[in-house]
DOVEX-865446 format. One record per residue (C-alpha): x, y, z. Coordinates in steps of 0.02 Angstrom, whole numbers, padded with zeros to 5 digits, always signed. Layout:
# DOVEX-865446
XYZ
...
//
This chain:
# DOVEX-865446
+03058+00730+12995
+02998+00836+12845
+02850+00943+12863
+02705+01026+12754
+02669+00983+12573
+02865+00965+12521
+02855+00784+12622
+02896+00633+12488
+02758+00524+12523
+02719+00353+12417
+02577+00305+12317
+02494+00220+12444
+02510+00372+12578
+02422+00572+12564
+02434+00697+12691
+02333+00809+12802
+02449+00956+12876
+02371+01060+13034
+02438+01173+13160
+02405+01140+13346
+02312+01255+13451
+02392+01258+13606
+02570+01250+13563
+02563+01346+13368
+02672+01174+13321
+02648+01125+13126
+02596+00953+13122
+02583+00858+12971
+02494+00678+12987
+02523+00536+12843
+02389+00417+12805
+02350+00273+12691
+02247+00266+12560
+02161+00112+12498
+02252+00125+12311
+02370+00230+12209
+02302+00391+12206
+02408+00421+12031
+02224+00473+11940
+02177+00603+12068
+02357+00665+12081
+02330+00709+11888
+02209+00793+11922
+02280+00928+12058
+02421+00935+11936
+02325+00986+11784
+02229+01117+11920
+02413+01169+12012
+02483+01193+11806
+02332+01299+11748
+02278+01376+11905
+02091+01367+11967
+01975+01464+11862
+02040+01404+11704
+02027+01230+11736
+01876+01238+11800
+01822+01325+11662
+01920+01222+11544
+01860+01078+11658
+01676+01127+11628
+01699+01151+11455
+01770+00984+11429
+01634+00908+11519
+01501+00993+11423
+01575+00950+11247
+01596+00759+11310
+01425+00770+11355
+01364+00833+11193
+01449+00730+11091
+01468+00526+11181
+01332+00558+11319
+01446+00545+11460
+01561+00675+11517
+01721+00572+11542
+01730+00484+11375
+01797+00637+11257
+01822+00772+11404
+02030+00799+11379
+02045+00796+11568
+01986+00634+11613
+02089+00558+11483
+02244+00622+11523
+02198+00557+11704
+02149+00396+11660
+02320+00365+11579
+02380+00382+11742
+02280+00263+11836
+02161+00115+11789
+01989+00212+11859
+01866+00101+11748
+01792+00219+11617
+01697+00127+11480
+01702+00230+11342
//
């Protein structure tokens, strides 16, 4: 069995990956989630491509012109957009 973060895994499945105490053994556990998680995987892919200050600083800056300009900051924040296309997450815009 594949270990660690390089483990295929499908839409319906994340991971947790731990190292026991007593033996030093890698361990990696699969669990279901209740849905695709296709919007939130968009989202640590836009943060693994630009790194984590700049997207949350890109993030924040997103949010804050959303905010400013439809009330909301989901409905013109670039981020959320590009997530949404991935997975129906209900934003009324």
């Amino acid at each position: 069995m594949q270990s660690g973060p390089a483990k295929i895994l499908t839409d319906t499945q994340s991971w947790a990956h731990s190292t026991c105490h007593e033996t030093g053994d890698s361990v990696t556990i699969v669990m279901a989630l209740p849905g695709p998680p296709r919007y939130k995987d968009r989202h640590a892919t836009q943060w693994a491509v630009l790194g984590p200050v700049p997207f949350a600083l890109m993030y924040g800056a997103a949010s804050g012109y959303s905010n400013l300009t439809t009330g909301n900051y989901w409905c013109a924040n670039i981020f959320e957009i590009d997530a949404s296309l991935a997975g129906d997450v209900g934003y009324k815009c």
